[in-house]
C-alpha positions as CSV (number, residue, x, y, z in Angstrom):
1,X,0.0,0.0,0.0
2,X,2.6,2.6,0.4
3,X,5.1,1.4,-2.3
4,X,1.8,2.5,-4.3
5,X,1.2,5.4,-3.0
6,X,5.3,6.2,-3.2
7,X,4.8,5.4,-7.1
8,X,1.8,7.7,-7.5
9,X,2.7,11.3,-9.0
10,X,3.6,14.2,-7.2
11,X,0.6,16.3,-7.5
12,X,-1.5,13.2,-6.3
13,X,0.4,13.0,-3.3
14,X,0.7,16.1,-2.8
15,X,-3.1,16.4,-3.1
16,X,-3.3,13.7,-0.3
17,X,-1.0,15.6,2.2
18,X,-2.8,18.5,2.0
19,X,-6.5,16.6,2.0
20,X,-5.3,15.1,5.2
21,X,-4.0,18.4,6.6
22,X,-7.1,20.4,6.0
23,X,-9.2,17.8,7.4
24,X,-6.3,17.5,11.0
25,X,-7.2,21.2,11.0
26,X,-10.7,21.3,11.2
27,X,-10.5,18.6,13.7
28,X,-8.5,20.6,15.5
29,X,-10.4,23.8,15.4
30,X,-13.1,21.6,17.2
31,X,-11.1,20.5,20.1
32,X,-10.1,23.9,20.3
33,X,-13.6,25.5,20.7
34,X,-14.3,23.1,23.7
35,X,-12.2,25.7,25.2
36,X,-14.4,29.0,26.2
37,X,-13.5,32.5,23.9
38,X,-13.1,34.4,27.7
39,X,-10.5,31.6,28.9
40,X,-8.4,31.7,25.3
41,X,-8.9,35.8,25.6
42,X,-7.5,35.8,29.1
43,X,-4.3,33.5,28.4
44,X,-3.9,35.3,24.8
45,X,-0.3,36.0,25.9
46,X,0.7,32.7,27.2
47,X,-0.7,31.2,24.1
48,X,1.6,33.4,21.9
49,X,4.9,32.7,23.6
50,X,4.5,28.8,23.6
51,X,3.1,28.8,20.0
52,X,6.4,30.7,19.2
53,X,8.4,28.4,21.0
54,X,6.5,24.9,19.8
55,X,6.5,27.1,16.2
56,X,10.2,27.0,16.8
57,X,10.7,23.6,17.7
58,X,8.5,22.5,14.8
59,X,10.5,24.8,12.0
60,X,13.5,23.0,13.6
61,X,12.6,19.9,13.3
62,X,11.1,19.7,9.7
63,X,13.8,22.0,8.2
64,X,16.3,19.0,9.4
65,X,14.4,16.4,7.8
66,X,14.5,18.0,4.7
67,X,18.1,18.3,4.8
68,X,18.5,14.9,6.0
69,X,16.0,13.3,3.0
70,X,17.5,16.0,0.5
71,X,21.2,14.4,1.1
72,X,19.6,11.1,1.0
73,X,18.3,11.6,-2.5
74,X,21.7,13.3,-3.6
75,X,23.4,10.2,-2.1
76,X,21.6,8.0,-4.3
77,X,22.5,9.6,-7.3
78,X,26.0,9.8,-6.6
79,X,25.8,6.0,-6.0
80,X,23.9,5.2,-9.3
81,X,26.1,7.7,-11.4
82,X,29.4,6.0,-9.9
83,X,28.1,1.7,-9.9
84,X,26.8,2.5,-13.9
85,X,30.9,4.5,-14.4
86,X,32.5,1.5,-12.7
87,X,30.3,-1.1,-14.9
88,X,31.9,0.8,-17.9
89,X,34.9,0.7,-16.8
90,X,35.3,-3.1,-16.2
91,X,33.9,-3.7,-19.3
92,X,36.6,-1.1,-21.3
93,X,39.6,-3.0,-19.3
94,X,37.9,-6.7,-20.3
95,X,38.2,-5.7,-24.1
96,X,41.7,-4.2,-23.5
97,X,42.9,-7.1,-21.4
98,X,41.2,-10.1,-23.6
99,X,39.0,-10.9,-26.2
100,X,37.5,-14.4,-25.0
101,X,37.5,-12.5,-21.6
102,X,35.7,-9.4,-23.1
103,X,33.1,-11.7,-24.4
104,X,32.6,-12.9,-21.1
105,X,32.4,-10.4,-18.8
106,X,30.6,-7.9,-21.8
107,X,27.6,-10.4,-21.8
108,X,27.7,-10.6,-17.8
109,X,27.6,-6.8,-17.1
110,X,24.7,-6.4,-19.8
111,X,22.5,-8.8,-17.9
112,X,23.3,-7.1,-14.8
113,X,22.4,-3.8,-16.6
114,X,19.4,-4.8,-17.7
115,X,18.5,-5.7,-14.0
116,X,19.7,-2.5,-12.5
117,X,17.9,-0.4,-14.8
118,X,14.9,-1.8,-13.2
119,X,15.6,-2.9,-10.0
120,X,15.3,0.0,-7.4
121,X,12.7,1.2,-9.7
122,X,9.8,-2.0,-10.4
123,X,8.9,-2.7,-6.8
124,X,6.8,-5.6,-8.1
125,X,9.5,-7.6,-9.9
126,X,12.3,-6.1,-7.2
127,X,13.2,-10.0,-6.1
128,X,13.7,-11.0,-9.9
129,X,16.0,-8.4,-10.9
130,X,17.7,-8.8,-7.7
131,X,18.6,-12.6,-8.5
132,X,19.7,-11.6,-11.8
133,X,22.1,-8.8,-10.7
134,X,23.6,-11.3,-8.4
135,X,24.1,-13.7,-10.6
136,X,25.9,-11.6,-12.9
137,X,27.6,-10.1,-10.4
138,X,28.9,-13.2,-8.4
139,X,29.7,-15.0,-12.3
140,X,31.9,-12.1,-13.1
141,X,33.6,-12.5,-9.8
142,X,34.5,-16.2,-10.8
143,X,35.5,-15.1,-14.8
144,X,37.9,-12.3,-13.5
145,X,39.7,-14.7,-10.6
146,X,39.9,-17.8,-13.1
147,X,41.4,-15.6,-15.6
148,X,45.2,-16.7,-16.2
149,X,47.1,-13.5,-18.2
150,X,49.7,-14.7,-20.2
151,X,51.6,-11.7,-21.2
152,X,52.8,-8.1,-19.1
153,X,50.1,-6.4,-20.7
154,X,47.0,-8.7,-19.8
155,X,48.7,-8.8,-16.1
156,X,48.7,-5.4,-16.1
157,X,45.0,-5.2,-16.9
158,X,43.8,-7.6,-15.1
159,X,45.3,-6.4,-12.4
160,X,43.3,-3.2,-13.0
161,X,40.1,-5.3,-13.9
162,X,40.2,-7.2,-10.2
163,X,40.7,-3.8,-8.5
164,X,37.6,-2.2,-10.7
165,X,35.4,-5.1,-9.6
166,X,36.5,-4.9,-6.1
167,X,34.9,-1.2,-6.5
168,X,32.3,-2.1,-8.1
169,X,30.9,-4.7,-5.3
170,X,31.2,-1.4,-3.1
171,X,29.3,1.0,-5.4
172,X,26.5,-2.0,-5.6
173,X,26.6,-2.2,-1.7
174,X,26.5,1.8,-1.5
175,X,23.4,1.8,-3.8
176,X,21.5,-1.1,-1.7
177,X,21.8,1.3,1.2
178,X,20.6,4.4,-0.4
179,X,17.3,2.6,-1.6
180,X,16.0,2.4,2.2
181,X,14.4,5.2,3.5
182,X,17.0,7.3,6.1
183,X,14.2,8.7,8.1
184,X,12.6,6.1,10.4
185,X,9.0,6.0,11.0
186,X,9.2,7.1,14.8
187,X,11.0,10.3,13.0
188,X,7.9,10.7,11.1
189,X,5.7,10.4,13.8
190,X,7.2,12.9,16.3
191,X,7.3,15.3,13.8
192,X,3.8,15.1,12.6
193,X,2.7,15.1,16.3
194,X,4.6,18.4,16.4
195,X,3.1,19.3,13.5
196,X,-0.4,18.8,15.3
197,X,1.0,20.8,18.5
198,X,2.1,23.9,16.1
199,X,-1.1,23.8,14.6
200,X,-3.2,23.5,18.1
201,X,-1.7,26.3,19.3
202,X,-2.7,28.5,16.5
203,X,-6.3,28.1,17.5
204,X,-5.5,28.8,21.2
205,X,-5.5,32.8,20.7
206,X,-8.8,34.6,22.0
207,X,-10.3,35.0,18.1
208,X,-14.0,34.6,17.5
209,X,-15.1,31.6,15.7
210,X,-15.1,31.8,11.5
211,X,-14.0,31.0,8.1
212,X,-11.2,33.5,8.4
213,X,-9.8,32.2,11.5
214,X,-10.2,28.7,10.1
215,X,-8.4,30.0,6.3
216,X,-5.4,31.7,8.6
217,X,-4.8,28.1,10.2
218,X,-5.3,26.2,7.1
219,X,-2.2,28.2,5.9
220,X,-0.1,27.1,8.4
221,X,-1.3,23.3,8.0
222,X,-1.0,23.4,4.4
223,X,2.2,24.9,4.5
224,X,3.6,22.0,7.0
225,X,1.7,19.3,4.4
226,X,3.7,20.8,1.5
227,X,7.0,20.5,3.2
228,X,6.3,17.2,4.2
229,X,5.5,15.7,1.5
230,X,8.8,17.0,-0.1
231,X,10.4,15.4,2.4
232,X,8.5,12.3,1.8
233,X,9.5,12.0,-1.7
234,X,13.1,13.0,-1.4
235,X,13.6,9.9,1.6
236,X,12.4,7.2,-1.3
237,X,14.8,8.0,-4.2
238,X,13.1,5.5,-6.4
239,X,9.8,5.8,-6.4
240,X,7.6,8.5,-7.8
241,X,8.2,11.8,-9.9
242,X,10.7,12.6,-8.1
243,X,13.0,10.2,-8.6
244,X,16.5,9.4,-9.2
245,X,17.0,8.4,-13.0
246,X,18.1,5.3,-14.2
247,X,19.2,6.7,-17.7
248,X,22.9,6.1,-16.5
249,X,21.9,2.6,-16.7
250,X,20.3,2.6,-19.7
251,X,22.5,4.8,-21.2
252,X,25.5,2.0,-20.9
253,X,23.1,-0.5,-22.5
254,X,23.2,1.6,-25.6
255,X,26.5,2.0,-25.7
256,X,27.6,-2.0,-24.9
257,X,24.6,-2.2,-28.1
258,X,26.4,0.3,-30.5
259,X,29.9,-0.9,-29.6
260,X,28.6,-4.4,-30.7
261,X,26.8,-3.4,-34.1
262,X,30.3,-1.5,-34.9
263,X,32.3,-4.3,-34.0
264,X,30.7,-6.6,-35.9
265,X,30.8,-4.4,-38.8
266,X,34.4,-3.7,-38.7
267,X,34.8,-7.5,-38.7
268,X,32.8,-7.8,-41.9
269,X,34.7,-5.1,-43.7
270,X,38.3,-7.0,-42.6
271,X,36.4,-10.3,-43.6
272,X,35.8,-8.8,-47.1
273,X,39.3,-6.8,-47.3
274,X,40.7,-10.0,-46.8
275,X,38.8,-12.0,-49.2
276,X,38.9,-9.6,-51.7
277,X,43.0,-10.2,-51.0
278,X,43.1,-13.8,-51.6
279,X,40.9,-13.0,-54.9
């Protein structure tokens, strides 16, 4: 239920976060007018100093979830942009160090591709991809350490190819941990009961009873909704609008794809050159 609501667009959650923050407030506003207008006139003073210092609390509190969910989104892009630059990069140094071993590990890293350009990203087919990245991943393990170089220059690259994979397990194990959530749910729920404190207090002041009053709180509850659900979206990188992209992924694909078409090509036209030779 929340993966899909996490998938939904923006606006529609957005829509939801402020539906449910509209509807807190008028719940509110009734609790609050248990209290008698001469009571909330005669403590009008109080009421202003703690709403400034629960307002205070609250503006603390949000702002440094933001932050945190912000750098948690950021984090994850980092760690996609660098795992899909290390993949790359093994496969360059497998074509430089072999050709049987280029094969090999160039049909290994395209599978796991494939599977990391949906894996964070389909929730419903998560476990499938998941397998099939580790079983690339694990198989290319096994090529590069069987691998025997026979020459200075495929020690030299292979050396190079180990120390890349080695990375590349890292960058995998980097992006695992950026796809959880940072901010745990008690987080969530002390800040939304802050939330519900800030907006309290707003109806404590010694104001009569109205649509006004109710539109100046609904400002302040909407406003608290909106940050939220920013928050919300940057602490699950993967889901949504707003989203990390996997075009880095996808982008590799393409190239493995066009590297193959030209390769194939060029062996054709030294085929022919050399036929054309013996003729």
């Amino acid at each position: 239920m929340l993966n899909y609501f996490s998938n939904c667009s923006y606006y529609v959650q957005l829509a939801v976060w402020v539906g449910l923050a509209l509807f807190a407030n008028y719940g509110l506003m009734l609790l609050s007018s248990r209290i008698s207008l001469e009571v909330r006139r005669k403590h009008h003073e109080v009421a202003g100093f703690l709403f400034a210092v629960v307002g205070v609390f609250s503006a603390l509190v949000i702002s440094s979830m933001l932050v945190i969910a912000v750098d948690h989104f950021n984090t994850a892009r980092h760690a996609i942009e660098k795992e899909a630059s290390l993949v790359g990069n093994v496969i360059r140094i497998a074509r430089a160090t072999s050709p049987a071993l280029s094969v090999t590990v160039s049909e290994l890293m395209q599978n796991e591709l494939k599977a990391l350009s949906k894996l964070e990203w389909d929730t419903e087919n998560r476990d499938k991809n998941l397998a099939l990245e580790t079983d690339s991943i694990n198989k290319l393990s096994l090529v590069v350490a069987e691998f025997e170089p026979k020459t200075n220059r495929e020690t030299n690259y292979h050396a190079a190819l180990i120390s890349h994979s080695s990375e590349l397990y890292q960058a995998r194990r980097a992006r695992a941990i950026s796809a959880e959530e940072s901010i745990p749910p008690q987080v969530w729920v002390a800040t939304i009961a802050i939330s519900f404190l800030t907006i309290f207090f707003s109806f404590l002041f010694g104001h009569e009873k109205g649509l006004f009053y109710y539109l100046m709180s609904a400002v302040l509850s909407v406003s608290i909704a909106i940050v939220l659900s920013l928050i919300y979206s940057f602490d699950t990188p993967f889901l949504g609008d707003i989203a990390v992209s996997n075009k880095s992924y996808i982008s590799i694909v393409n190239n493995m794809e066009r590297y193959q078409s030209w390769s194939e090509e060029l062996k054709k036209q030294h085929l022919l050159a050399h036929r054309s030779q013996k003729n």
